[in-house]
N, CA, C and O atoms as a Tripos MOL2 file, in Angstrom:
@<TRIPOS>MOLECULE
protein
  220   219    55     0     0
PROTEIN
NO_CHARGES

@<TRIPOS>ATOM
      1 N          43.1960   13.9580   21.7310 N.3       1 UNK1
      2 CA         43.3610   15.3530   21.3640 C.3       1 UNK1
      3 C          44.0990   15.4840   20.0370 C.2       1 UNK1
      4 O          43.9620   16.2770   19.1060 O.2       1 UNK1
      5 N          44.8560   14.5440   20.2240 N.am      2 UNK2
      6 CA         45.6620   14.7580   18.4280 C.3       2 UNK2
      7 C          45.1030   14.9130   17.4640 C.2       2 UNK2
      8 O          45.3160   15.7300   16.5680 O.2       2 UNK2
      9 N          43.7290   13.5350   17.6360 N.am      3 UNK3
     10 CA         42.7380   13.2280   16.4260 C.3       3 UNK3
     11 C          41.8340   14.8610   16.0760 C.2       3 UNK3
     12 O          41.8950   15.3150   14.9340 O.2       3 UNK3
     13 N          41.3130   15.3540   16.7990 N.am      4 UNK4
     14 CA         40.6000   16.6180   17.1390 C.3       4 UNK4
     15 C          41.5050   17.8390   16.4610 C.2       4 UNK4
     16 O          40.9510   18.7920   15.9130 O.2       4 UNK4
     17 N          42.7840   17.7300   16.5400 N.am      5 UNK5
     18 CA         43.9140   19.2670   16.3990 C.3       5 UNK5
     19 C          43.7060   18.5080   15.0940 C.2       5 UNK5
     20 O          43.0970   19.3020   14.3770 O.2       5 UNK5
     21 N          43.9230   17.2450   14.3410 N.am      6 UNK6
     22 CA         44.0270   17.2000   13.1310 C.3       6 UNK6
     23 C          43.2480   17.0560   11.9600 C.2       6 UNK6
     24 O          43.4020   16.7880   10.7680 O.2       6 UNK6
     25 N          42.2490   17.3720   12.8550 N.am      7 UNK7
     26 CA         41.2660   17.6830   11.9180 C.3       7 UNK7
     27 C          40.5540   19.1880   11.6080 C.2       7 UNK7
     28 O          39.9110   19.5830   10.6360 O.2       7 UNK7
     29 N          40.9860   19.9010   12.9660 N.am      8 UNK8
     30 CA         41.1940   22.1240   12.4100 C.3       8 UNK8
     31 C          41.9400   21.5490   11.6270 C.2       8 UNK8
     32 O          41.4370   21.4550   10.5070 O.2       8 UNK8
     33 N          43.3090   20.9530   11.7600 N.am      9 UNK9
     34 CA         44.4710   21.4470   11.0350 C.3       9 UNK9
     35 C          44.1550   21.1700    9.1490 C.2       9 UNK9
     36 O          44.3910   22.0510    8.3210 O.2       9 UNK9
     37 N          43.6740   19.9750    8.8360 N.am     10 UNK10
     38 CA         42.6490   19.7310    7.3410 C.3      10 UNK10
     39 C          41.7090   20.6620    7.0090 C.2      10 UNK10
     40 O          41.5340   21.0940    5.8700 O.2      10 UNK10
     41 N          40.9500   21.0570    8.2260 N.am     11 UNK11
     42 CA         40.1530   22.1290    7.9740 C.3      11 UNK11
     43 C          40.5960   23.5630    7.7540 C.2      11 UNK11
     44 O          40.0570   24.2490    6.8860 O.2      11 UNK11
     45 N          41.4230   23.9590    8.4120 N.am     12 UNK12
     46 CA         42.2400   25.2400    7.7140 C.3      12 UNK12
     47 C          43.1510   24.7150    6.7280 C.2      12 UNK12
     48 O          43.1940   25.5000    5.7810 O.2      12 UNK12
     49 N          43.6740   24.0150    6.6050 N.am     13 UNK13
     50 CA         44.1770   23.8020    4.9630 C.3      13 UNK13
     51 C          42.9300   24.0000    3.9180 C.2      13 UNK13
     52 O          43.1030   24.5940    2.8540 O.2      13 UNK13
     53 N          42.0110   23.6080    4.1950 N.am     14 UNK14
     54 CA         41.2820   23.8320    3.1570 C.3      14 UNK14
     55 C          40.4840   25.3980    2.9800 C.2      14 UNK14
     56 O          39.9350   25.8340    1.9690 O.2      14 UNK14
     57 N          40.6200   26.0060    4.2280 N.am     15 UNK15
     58 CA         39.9820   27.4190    4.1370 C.3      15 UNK15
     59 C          41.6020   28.4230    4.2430 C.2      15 UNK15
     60 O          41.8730   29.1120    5.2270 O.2      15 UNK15
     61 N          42.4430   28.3000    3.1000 N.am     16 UNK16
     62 CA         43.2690   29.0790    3.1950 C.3      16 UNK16
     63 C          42.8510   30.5290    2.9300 C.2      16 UNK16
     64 O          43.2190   31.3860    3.7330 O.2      16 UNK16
     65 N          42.0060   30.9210    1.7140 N.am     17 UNK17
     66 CA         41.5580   31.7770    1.8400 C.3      17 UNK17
     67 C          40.8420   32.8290    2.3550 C.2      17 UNK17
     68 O          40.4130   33.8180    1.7600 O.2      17 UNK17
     69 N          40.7190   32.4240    3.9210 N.am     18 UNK18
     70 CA         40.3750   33.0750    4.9640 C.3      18 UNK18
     71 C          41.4770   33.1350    6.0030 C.2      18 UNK18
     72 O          42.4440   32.4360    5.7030 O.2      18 UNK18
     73 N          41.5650   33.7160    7.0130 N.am     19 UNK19
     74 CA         42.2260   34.1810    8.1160 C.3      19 UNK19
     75 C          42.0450   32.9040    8.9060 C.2      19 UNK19
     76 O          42.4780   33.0880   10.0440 O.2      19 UNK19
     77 N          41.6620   31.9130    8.7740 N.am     20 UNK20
     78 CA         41.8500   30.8030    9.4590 C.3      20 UNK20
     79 C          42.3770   29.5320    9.5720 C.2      20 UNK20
     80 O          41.9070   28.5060   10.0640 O.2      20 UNK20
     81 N          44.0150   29.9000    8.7380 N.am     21 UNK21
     82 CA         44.6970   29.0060    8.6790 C.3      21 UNK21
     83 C          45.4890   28.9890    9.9030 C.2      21 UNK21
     84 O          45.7200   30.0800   10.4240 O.2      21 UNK21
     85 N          46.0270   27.7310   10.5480 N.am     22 UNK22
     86 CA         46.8450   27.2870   11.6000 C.3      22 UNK22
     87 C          47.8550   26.3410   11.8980 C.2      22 UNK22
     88 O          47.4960   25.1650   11.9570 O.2      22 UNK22
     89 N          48.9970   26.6030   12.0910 N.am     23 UNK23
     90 CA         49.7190   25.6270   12.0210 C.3      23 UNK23
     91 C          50.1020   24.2640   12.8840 C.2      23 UNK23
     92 O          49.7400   24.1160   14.0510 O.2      23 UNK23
     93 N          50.7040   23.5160   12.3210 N.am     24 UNK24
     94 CA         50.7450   22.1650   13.0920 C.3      24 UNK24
     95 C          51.3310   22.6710   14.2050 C.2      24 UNK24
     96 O          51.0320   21.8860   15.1050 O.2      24 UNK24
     97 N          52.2840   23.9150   14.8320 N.am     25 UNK25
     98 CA         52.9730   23.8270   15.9750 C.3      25 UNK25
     99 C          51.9920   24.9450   16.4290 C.2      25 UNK25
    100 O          52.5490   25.2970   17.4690 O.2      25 UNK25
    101 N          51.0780   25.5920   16.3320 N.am     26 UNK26
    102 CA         49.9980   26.1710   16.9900 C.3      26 UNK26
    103 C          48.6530   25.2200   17.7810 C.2      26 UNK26
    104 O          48.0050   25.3320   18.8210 O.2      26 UNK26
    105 N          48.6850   24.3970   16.7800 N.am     27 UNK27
    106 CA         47.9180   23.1150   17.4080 C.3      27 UNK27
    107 C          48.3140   22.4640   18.0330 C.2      27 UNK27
    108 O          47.7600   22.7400   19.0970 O.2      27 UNK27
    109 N          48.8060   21.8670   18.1650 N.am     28 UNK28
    110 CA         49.9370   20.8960   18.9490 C.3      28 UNK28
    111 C          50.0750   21.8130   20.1370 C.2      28 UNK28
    112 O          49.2860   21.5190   21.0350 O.2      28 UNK28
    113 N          50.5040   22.3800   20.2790 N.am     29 UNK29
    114 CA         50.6120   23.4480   21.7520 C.3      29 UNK29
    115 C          49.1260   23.4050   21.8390 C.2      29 UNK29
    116 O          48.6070   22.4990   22.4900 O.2      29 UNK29
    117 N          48.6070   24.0410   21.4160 N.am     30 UNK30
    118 CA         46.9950   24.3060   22.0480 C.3      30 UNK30
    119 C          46.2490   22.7780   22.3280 C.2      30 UNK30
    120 O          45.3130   22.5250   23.0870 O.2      30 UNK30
    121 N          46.8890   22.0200   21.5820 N.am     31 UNK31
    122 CA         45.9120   20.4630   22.3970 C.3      31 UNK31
    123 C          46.9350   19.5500   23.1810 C.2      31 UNK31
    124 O          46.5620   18.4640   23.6220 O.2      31 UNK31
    125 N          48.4490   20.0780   23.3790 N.am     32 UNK32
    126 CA         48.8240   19.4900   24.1410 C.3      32 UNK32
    127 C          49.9450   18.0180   23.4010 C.2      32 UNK32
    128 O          50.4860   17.0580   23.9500 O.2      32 UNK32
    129 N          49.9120   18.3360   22.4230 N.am     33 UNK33
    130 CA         50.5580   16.9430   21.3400 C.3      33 UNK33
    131 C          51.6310   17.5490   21.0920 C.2      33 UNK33
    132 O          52.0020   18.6220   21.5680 O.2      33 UNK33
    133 N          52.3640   16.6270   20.0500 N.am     34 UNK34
    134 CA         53.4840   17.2590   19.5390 C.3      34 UNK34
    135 C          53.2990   17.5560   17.9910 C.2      34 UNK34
    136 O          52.1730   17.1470   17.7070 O.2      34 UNK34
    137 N          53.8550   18.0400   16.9690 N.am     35 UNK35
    138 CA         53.5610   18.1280   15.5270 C.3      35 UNK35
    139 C          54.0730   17.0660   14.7420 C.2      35 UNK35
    140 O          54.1320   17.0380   13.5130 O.2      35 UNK35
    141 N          54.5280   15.9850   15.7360 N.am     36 UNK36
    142 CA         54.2680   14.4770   14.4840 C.3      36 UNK36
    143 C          53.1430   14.0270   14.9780 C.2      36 UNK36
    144 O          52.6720   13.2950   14.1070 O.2      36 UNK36
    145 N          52.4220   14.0520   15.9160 N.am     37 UNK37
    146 CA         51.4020   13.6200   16.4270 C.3      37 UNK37
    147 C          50.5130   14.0400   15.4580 C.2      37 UNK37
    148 O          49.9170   13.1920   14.7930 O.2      37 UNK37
    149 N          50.2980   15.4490   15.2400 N.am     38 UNK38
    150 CA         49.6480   16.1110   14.0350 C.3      38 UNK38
    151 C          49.7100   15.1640   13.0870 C.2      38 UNK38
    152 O          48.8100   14.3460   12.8950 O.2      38 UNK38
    153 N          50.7130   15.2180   12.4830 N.am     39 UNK39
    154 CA         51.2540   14.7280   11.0920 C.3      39 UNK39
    155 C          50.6740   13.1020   10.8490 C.2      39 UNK39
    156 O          50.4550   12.5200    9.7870 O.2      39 UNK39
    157 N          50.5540   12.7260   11.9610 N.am     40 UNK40
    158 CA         50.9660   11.0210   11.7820 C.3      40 UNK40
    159 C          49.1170   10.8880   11.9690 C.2      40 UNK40
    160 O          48.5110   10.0330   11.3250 O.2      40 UNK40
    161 N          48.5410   11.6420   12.7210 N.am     41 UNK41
    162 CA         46.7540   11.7490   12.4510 C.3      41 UNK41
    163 C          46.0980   12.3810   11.4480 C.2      41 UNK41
    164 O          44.8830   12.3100   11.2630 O.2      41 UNK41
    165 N          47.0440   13.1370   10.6480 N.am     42 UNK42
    166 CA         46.4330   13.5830    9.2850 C.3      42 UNK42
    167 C          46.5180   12.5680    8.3510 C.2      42 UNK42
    168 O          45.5820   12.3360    7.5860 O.2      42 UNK42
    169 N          47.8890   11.7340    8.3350 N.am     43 UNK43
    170 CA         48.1200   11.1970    7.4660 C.3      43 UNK43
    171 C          46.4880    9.6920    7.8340 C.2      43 UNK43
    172 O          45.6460    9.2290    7.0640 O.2      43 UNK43
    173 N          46.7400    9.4610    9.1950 N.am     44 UNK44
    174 CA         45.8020    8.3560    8.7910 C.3      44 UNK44
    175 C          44.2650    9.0780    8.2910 C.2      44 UNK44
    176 O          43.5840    8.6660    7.3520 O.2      44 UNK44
    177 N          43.9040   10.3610    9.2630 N.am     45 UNK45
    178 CA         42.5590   10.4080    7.9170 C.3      45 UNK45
    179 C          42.4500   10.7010    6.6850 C.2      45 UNK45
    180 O          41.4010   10.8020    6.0490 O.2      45 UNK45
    181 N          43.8190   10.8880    6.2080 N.am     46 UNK46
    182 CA         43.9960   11.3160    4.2520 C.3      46 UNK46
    183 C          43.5870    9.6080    3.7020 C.2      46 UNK46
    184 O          42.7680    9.2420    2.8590 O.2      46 UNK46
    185 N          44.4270    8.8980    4.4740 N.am     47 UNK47
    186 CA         44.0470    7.6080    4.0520 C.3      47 UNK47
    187 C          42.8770    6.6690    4.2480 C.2      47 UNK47
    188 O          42.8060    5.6450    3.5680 O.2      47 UNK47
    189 N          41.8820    6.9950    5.2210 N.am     48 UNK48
    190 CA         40.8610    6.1220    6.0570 C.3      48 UNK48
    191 C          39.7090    7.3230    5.2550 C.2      48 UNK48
    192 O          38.5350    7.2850    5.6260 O.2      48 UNK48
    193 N          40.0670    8.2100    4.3190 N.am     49 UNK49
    194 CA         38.8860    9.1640    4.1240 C.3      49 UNK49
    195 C          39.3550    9.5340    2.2160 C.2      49 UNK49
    196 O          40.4530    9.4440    1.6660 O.2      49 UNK49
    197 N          38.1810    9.8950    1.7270 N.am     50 UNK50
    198 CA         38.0370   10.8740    0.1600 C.3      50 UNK50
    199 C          38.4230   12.0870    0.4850 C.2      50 UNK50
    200 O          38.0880   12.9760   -0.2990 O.2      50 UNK50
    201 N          39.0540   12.3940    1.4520 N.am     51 UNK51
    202 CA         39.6490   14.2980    1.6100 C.3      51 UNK51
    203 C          40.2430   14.5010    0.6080 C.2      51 UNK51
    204 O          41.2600   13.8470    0.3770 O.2      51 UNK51
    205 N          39.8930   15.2380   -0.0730 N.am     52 UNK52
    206 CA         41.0620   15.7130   -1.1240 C.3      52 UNK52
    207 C          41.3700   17.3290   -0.3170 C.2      52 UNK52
    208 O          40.7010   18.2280    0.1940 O.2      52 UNK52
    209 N          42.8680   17.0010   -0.5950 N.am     53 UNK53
    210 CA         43.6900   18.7020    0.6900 C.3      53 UNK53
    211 C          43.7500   19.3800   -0.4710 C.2      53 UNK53
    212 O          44.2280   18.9210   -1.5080 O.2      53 UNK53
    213 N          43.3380   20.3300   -0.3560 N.am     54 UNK54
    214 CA         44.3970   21.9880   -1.0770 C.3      54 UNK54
    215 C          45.3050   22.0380   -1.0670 C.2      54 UNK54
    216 O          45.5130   21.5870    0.0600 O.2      54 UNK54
    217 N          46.7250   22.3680   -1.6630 N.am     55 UNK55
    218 CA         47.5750   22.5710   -1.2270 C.3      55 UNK55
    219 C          48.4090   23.9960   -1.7330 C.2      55 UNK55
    220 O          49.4850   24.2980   -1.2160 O.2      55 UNK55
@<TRIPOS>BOND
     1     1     2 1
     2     2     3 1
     3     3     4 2
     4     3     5 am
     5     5     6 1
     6     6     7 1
     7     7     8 2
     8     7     9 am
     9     9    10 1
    10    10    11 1
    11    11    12 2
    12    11    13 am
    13    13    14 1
    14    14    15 1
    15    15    16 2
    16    15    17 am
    17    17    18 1
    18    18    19 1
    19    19    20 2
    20    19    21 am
    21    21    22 1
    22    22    23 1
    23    23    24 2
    24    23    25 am
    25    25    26 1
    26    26    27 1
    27    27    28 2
    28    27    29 am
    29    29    30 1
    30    30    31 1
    31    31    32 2
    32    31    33 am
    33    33    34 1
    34    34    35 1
    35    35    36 2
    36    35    37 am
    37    37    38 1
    38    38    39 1
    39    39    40 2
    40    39    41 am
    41    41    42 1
    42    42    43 1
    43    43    44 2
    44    43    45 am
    45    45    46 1
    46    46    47 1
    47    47    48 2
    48    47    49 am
    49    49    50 1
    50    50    51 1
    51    51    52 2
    52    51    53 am
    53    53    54 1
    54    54    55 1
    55    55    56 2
    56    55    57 am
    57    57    58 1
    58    58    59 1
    59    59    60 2
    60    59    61 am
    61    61    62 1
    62    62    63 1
    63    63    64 2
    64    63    65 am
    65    65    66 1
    66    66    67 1
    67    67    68 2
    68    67    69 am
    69    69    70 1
    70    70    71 1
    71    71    72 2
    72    71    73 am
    73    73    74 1
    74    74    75 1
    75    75    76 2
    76    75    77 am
    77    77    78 1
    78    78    79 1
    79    79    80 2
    80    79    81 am
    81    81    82 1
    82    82    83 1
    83    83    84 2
    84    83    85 am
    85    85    86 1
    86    86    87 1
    87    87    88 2
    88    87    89 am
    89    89    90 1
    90    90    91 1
    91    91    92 2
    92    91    93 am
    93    93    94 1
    94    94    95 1
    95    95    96 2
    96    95    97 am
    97    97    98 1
    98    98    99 1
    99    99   100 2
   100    99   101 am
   101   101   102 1
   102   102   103 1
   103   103   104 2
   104   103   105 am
   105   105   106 1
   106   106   107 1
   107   107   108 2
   108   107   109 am
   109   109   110 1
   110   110   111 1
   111   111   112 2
   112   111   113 am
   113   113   114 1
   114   114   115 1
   115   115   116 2
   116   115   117 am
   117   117   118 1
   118   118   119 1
   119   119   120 2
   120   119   121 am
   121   121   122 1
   122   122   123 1
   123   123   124 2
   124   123   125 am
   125   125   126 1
   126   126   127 1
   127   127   128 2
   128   127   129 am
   129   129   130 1
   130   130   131 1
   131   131   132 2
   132   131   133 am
   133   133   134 1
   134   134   135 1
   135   135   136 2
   136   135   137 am
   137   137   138 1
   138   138   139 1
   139   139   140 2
   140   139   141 am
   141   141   142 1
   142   142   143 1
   143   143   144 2
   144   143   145 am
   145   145   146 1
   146   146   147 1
   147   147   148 2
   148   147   149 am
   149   149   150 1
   150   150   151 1
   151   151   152 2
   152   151   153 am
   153   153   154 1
   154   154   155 1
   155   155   156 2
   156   155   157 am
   157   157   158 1
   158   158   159 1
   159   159   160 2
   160   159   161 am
   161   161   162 1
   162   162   163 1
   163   163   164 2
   164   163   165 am
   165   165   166 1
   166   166   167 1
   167   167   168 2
   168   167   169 am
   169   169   170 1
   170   170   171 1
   171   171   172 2
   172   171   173 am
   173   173   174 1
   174   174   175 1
   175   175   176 2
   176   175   177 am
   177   177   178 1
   178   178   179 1
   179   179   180 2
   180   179   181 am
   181   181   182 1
   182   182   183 1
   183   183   184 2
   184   183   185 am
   185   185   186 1
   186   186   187 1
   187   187   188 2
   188   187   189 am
   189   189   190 1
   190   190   191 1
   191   191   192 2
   192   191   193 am
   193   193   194 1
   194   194   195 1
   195   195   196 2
   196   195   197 am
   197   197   198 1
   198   198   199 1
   199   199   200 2
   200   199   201 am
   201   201   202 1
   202   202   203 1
   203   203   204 2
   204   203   205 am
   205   205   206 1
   206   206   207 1
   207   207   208 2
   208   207   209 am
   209   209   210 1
   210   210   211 1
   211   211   212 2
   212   211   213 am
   213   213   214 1
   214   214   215 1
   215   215   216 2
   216   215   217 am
   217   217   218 1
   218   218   219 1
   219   219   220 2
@<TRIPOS>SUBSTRUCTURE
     1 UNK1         2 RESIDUE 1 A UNK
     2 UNK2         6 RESIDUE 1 A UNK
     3 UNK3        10 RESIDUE 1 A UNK
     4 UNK4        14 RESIDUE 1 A UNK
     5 UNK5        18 RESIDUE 1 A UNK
     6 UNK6        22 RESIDUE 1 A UNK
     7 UNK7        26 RESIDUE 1 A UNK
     8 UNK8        30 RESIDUE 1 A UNK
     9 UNK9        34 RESIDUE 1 A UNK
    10 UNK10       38 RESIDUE 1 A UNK
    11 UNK11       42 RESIDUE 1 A UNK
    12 UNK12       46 RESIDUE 1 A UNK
    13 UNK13       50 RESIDUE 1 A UNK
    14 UNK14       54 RESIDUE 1 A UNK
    15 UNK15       58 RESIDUE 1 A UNK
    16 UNK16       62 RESIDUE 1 A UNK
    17 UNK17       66 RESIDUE 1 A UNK
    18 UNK18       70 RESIDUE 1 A UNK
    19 UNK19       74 RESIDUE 1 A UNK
    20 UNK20       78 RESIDUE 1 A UNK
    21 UNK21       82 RESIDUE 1 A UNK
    22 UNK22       86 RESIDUE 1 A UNK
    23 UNK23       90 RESIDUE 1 A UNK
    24 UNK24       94 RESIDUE 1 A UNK
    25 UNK25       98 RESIDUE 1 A UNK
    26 UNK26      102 RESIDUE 1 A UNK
    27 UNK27      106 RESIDUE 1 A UNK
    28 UNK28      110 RESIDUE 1 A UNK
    29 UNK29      114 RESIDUE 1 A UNK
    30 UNK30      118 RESIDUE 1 A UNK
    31 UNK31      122 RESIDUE 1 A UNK
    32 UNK32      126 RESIDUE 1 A UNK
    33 UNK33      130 RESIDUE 1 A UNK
    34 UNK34      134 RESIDUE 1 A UNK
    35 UNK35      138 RESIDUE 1 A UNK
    36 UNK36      142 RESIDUE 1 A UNK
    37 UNK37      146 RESIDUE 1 A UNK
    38 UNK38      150 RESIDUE 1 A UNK
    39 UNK39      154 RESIDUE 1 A UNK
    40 UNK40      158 RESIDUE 1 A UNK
    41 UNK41      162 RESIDUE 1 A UNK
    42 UNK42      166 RESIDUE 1 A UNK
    43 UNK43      170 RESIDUE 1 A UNK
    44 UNK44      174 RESIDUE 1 A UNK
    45 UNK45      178 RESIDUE 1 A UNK
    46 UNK46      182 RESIDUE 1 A UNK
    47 UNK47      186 RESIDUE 1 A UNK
    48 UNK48      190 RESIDUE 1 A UNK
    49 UNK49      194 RESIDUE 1 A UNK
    50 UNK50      198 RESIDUE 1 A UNK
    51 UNK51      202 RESIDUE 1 A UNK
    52 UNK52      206 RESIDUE 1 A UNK
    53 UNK53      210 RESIDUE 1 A UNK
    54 UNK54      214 RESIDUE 1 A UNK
    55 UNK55      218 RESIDUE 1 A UNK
């Protein structure tokens, strides 16, 4: 579930300009993780992937 929350969570980083941004402690509650769990599965697909984030 972490892998899954952290990848909305890349995906609304990148659609800030819509109403569908979400945060790591909105996700994390809704899949049940915590927000390093978030953090620590973003970081490996920033690295295992060409994502370039918005920021």
């Amino acid at each position: 579930m972490g892998m899954a929350a952290s990848v909305l969570y890349l995906s609304s980083m990148n659609n800030r300009d819509s109403n569908e941004h979400r945060t790591q402690s909105d996700l994390a509650a809704t899949a049940g993780v915590t927000e390093v769990t978030i953090r620590n599965r973003t970081q490996e697909l920033r690295k295992k992937s060409c994502l370039k984030i918005i920021r």
